[in-house]
C-alpha positions in Angstrom: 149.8 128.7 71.9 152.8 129.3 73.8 156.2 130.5 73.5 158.7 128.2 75.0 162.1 128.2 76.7 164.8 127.4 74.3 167.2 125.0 75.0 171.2 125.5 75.5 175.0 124.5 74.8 175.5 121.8 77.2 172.1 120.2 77.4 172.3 116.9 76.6 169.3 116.8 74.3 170.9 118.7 71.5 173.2 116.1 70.6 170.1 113.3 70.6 168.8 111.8 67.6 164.8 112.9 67.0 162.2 110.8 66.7 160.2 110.6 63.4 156.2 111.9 64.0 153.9 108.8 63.5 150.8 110.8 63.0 150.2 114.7 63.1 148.1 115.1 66.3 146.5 117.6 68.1 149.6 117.6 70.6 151.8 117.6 67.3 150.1 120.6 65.7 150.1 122.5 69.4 154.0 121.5 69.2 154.3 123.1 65.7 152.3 126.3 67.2 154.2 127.1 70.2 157.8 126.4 68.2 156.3 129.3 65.6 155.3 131.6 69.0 158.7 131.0 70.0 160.9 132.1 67.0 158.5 135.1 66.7 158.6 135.8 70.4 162.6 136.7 69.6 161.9 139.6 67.4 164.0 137.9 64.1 163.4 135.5 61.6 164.9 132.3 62.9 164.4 128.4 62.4 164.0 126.0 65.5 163.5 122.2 65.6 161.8 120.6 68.3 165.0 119.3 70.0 165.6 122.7 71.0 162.3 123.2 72.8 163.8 119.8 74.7 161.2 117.5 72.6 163.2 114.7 70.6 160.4 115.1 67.5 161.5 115.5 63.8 159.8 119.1 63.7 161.1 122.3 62.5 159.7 125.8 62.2 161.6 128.8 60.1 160.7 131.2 59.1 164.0 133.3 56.5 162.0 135.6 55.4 159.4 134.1 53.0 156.9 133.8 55.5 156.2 130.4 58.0 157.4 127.0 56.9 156.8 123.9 58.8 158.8 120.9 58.6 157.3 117.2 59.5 160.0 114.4 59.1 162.3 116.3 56.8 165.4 114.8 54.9 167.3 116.1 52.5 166.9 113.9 48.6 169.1 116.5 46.7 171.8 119.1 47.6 173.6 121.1 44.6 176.4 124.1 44.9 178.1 124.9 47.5 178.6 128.2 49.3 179.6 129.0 52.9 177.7 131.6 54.7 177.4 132.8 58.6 175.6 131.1 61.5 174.0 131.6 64.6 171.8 129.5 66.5 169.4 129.8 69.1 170.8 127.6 71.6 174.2 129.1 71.2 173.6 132.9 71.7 176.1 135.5 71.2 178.4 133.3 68.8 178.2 133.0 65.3 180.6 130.9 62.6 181.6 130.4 59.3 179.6 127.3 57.7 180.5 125.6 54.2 176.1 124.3 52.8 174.7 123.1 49.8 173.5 126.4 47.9 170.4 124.5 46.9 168.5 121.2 48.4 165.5 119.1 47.6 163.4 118.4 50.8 160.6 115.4 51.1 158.6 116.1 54.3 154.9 116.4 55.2 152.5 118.8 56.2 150.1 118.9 58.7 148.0 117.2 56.7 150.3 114.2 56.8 151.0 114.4 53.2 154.6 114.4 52.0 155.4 117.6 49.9 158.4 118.4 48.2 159.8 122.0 49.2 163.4 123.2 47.0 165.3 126.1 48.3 168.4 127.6 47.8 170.4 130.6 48.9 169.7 131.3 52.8 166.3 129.2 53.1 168.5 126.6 51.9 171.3 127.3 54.7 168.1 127.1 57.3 166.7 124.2 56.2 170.4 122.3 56.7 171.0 124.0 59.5 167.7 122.5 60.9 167.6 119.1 59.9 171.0 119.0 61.6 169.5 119.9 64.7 167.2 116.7 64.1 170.3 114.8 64.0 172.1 116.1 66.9 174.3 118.1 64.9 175.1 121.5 65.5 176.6 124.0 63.3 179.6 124.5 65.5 180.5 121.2 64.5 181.8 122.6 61.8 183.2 125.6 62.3 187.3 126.4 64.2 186.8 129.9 64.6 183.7 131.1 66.0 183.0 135.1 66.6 181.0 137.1 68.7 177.4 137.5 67.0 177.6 141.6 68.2 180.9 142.9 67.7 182.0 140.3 64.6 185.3 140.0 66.4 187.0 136.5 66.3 186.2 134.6 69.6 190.3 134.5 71.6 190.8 130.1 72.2 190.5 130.7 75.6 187.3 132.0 75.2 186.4 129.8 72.4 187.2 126.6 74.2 184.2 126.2 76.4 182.0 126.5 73.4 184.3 124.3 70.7 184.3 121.7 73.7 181.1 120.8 73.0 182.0 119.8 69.0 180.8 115.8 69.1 181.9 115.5 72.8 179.4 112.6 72.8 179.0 109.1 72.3 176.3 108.0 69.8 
């Protein structure tokens, strides 16, 4: 196991589309492994999908507080509620924003087993998991968000300083 070097805002990756996992693997589980060595590696709880480890694969790690959970293939079947809550993101440090989620969603994915389970959250597990899946689909949370503000002070990000980072909202082609 290995901890890996976390992609950034203005890698091109980020914004592709991830590849669905034909079969778990060796190489697969070894993926899963060094994603989980990652996140802890950063001293916080956090989630991370395989795209930001610069590997196009429909694989997520999180870990909100619960303890580890691994996502193969994941997609949202049911969202309920709404709330909006504050985000950060790995490959975005020192900003945070406002997002608007689903309080509550249904999850089909499989484990490394290759079975498909069905995993329902709500509250900030909830938040993770969407936050994630996004990631699968090249979305990032700042796609979402007009204000963003520094992760240490709280203080409201000034345009000029905001620009480089809201620059990045969907500035691609799919």
């Amino acid at each position: 196991m290995a901890e890996r070097l976390i992609v950034k805002l203005g890698d091109p990756v980020l914004r592709e589309i991830s590849k669905p996992v034909t079969a778990v693997t060796k190489n697969v589980e070894k993926i899963l492994n060094d994603m989980a060595d990652t996140i802890y590696a950063d001293e916080g709880r956090a989630g991370l999908s395989a795209i930001q480890i610069g590997i196009p694969k429909r694989l997520v790690v999180m870990d909100c507080g619960t303890g580890l959970v691994e996502l193969i293939n994941p997609y949202i079947v049911e969202r309920k509620g709404e709330e909006t809550g504050t985000e950060g993101c790995l490959s975005i440090p020192g900003v945070v924003g406002r997002v608007k989620r689903a309080s509550y969603v249904k999850v089909k994915t499989l484990n490394r087993a290759g079975e498909e389970v069905v995993l329902e959250a709500d509250g900030y597990l909830a938040r993770c998991i969407q936050h994630e899946i996004d990631h699968l689909n090249g979305i990032l949370y700042i796609d979402y968000v007009n204000v963003l503000y520094d992760a240490n002070t709280g203080k409201r990000l000034k345009p000029e300083a905001a620009n480089p980072i809201l620059a990045h909202k969907r500035a691609w082609v799919r």
